[in-house]
MIKE-330602 format. One line per 5 residues: for each residue x, y, z of C-alpha. Coordinates in nm, 3 decimals, decimal comma, padded with zeros to 5 digits. Layout:
N
X/Y/Z  ...;
end
This chain:
352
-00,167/02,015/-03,774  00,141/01,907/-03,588  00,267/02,002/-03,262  00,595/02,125/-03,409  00,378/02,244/-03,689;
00,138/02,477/-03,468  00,478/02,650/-03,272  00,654/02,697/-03,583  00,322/02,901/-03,686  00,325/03,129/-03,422;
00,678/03,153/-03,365  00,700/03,498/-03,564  00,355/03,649/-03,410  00,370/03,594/-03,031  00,618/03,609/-02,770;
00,467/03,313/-02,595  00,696/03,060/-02,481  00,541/02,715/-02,520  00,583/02,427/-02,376  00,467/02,139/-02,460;
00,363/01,829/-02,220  00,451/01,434/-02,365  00,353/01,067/-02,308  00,501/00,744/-02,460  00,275/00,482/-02,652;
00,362/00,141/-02,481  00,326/-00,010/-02,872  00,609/00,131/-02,945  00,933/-00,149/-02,932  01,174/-00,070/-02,627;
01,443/-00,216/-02,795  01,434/-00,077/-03,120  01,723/00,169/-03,206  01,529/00,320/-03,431  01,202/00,409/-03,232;
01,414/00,577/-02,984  01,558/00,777/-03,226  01,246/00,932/-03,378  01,124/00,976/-02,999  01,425/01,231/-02,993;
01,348/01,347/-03,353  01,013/01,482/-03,182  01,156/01,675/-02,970  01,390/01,803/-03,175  01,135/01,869/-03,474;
00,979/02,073/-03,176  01,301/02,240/-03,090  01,393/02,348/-03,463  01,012/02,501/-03,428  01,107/02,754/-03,089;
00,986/02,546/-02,818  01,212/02,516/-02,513  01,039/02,391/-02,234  00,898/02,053/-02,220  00,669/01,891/-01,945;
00,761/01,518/-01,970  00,537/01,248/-01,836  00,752/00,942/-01,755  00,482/00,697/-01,739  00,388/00,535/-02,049;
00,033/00,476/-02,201  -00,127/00,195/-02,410  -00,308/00,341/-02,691  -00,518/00,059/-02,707  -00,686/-00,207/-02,463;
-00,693/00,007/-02,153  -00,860/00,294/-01,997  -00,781/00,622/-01,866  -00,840/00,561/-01,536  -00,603/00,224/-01,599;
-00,381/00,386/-01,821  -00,256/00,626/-01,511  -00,155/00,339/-01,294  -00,087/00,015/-01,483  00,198/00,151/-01,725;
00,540/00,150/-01,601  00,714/00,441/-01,468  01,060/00,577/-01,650  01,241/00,850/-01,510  01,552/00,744/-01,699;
01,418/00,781/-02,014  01,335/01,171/-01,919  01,706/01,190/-01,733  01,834/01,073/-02,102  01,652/01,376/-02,290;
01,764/01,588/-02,052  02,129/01,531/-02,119  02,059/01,511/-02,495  01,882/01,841/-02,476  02,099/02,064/-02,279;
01,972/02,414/-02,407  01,629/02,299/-02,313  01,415/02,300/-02,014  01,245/01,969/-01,850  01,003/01,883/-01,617;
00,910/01,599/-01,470  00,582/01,449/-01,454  00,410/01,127/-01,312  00,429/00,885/-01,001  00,590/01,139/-00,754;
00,566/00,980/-00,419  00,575/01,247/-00,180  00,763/01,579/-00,076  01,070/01,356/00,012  01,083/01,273/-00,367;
00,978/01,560/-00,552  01,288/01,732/-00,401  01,488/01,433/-00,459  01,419/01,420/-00,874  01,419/01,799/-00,910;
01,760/01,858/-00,727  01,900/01,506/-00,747  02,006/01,269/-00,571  02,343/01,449/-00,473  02,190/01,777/-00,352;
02,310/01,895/-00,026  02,021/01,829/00,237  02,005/02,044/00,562  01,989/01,806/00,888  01,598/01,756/00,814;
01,641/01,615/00,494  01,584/01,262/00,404  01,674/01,038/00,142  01,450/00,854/-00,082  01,475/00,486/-00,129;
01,275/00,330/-00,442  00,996/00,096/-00,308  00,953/-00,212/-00,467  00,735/-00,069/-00,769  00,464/-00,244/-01,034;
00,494/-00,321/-01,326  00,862/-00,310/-01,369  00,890/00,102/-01,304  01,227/00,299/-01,218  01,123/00,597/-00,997;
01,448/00,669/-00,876  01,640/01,036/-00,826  01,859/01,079/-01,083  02,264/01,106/-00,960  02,304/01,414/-00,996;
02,198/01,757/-01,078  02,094/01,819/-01,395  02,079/02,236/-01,440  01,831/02,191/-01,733  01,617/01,991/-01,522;
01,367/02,248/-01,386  01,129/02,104/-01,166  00,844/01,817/-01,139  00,463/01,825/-01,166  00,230/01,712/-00,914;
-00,106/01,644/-00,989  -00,304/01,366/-00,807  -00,073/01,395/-00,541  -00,192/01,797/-00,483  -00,540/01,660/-00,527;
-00,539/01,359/-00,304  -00,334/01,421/-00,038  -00,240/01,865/-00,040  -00,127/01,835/00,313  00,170/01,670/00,212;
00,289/01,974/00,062  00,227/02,203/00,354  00,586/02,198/00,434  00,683/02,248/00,069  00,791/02,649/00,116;
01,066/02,572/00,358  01,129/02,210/00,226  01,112/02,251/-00,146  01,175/02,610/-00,205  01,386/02,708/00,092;
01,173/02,966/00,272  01,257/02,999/00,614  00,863/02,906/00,715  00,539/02,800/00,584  00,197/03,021/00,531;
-00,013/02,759/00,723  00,117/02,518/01,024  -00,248/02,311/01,094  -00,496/02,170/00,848  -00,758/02,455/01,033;
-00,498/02,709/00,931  -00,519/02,582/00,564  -00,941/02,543/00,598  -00,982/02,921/00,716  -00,748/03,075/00,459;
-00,923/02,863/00,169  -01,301/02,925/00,330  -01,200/03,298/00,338  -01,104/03,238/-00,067  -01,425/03,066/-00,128;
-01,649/03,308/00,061  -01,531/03,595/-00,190  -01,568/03,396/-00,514  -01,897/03,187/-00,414  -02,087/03,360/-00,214;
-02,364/03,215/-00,011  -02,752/03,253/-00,161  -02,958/03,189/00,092  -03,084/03,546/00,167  -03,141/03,747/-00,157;
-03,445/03,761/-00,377  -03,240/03,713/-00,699  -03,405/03,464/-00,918  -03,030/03,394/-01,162  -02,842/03,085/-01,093;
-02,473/03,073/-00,977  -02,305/02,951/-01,233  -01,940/03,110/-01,251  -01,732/03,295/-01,043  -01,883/03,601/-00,859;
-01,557/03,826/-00,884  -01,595/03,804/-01,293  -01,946/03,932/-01,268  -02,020/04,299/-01,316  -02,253/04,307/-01,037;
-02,224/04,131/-00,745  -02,531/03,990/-00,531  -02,708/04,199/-00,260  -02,778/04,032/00,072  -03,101/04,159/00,214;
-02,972/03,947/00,591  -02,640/03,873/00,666  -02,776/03,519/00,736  -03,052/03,267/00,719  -03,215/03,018/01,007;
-02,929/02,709/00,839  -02,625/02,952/00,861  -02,682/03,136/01,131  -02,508/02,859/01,326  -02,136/03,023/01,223;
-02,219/03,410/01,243  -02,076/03,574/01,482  -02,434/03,730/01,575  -02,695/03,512/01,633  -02,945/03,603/01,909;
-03,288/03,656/01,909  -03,255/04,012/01,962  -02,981/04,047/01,650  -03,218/03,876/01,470  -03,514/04,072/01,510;
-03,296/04,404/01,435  -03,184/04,249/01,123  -03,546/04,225/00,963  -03,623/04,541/01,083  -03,329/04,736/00,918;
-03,308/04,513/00,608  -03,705/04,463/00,562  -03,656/04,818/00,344  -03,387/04,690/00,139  -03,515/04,401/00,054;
-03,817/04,525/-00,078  -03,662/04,761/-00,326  -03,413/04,483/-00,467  -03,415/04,520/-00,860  -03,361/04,145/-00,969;
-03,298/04,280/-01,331  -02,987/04,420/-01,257  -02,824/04,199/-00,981  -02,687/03,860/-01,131  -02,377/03,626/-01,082;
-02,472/03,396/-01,326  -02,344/03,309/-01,655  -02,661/03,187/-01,803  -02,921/03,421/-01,714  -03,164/03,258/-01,892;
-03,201/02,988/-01,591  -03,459/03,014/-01,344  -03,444/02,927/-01,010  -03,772/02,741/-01,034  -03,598/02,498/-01,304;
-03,339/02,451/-01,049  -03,562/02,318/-00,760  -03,557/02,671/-00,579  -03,147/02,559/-00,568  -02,965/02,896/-00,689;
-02,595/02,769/-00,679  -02,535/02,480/-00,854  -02,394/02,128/-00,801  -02,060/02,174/-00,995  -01,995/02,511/-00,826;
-02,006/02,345/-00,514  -01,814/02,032/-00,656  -01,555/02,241/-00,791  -01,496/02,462/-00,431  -01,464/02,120/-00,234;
-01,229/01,937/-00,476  -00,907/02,128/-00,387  -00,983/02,058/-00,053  -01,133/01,708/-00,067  -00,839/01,498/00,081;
-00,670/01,744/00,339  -00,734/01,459/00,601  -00,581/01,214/00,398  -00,460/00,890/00,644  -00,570/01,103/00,956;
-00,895/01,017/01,180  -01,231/01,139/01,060  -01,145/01,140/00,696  -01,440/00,913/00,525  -01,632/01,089/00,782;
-01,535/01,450/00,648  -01,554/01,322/00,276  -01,939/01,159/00,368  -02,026/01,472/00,513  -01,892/01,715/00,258;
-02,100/01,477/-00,028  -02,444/01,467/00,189  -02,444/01,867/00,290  -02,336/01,929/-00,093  -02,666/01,726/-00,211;
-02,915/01,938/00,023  -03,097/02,157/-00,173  -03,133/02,397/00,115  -02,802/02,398/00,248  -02,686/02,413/-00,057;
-02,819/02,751/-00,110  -02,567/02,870/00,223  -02,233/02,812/-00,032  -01,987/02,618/-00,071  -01,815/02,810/00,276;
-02,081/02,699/00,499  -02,073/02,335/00,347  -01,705/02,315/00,437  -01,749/02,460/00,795  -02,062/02,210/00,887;
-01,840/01,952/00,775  -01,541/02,064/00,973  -01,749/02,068/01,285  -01,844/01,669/01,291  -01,435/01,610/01,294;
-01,185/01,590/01,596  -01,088/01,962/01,671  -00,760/01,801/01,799  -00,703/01,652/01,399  -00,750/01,982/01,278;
-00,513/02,166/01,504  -00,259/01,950/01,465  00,053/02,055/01,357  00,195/01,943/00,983  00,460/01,725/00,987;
00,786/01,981/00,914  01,056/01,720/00,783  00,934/01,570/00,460  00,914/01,217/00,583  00,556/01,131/00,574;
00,434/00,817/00,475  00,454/00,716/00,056  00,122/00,871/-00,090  -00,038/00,556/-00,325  -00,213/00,722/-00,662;
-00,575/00,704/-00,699  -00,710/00,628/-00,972;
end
């Protein structure tokens, strides 16, 4: 079934408003009238079906002879062609996807090129670009033209967009002004969802998220001998208190009833006596993977964050504690740093 095919189904039986996200095949011949024209007719088959919003990605794609991982840098870059639909598509709503830069020029594309900058603005000048690609604003501001999508760039590099609430959006400050400001807030967020499983006698494996689970894990210590290291109580005599007030407790844990996995069928004995698993902890540290992007310490940070993650026992402490051990082996002076407020940092270059 057809894209236009599957909104014109559903127009009459949901309220949903789609949108649907494109690519360009590079087979297709640039400078024939006629495949342009049934590049429009696409849209517009999708149009006479009820969509209005459309996620465009300028970059094109060879269907054949390259890879993914290729197909995301090689292809050239067209913002024009997008700027085109936009103007032939009035009533509808674009955005903008593929090879933005930095803050500097996701602001530049979304208002254009004309938009009135306060005194910390900058302007964006098109680098010299592979591959023959045209990455530049457009000149001015399409109303239709709703906004751009960052991916890699979020991924790779997310403290480029720490000044994106004032910068982008117009708030008069940001939520976070230091990469530690950023780490706490996010540990906090991880600490809730992926708790640590170091010290309960539950045999299930972490496997999803621990807020969708109907019963939540019960701690028996409010630390073990590995994370100990980042409670706020960790004496001798705090210790011995804690086994004598939780000794009860943890005798009279039911682990028939307390679970956060999905597949409680796995035992931790399959698992290497490892009760959170490797893509939980992959999947916390992603978002967070390249906050020290071009700053001192970062292959250090990365290292660290892939040998701590790989530790069966420190595994076991969360995702949380994995992110603070690695925090501790950088600079304290790169985390408190304060983000660069103006938009201007340096061009971010796409991985791949």
């Amino acid at each position: 079934m057809n894209g236009h095919t599957n909104v014109k189904a559903t127009e009459n039986r949901s309220l949903t408003q789609w949108a649907i996200l494109q690519r360009r095949s590079l087979e297709e011949k640039e400078k024939s009238e006629l495949r342009k024209f049934e590049r429009y007719t696409i849209v517009q088959r999708l149009v006479d079906a009820g969509c209005r919003r459309f996620v465009i990605h300028a970059r094109k794609v060879y269907t054949k002879g390259l890879s993914p991982a290729k197909n995301r840098t090689i292809p050239p870059l067209d913002y024009t062609f997008v700027y085109r639909l936009i103007e032939f598509f009035p009533h509808c709503d674009f955005w903008l996807n593929g090879g933005l830069m930095n803050l500097c020029h996701a602001r530049n594309i979304a208002y254009g090129q004309s938009a009135d900058f306060n005194q910390n603005g900058c302007s964006f000048v098109c680098p010299d670009t592979p591959h023959g690609s045209c990455i530049l604003p457009p000149k001015k501001n399409y109303t239709n033209l709703r906004g751009v999508m960052v991916g890699r760039l979020a991924r790779d590099n997310p403290a480029e967009l720490a000044d994106i609430d004032r910068y982008f959006y117009g708030e008069s400050t940001n939520p976070s002004h230091s990469r530690r400001e950023v780490m706490d807030r996010y540990i906090q967020f991880i600490e809730r969802i992926y708790p640590r499983r170091c010290c309960d006698d539950d045999v299930m494996i972490t496997c999803g998220i621990a807020m969708d689970m109907e019963q939540q894990v019960t701690h028996y210590a409010p630390y073990c001998s590995i994370c100990r290291e980042f409670s706020p109580c960790n004496s001798l005599s705090f210790d011995n208190e804690v086994t004598r007030h939780f000794h009860k407790q943890k005798e009279d844990i039911d682990t028939n009833h307390i679970t956060i996995s999905t597949h409680p069928g796995k035992r931790r004995k399959e698992h290497n006596h490892g009760k959170i698993k490797s893509g939980i902890v992959d999947r916390a540290i992603q978002p967070v993977l390249g906050i020290l992007y071009g700053e001192r310490g970062n292959n250090l940070f990365r290292r660290k964050l892939h040998q701590l993650s790989r530790d069966m026992a420190v595994r076991n402490c969360g995702p949380a504690f994995i992110l603070r051990k690695s925090m501790a082996a950088i600079n304290e002076e790169v985390w408190d740093t304060p983000f660069s407020m103006n938009g201007t940092s340096a061009s971010y270059i796409p991985s791949k």
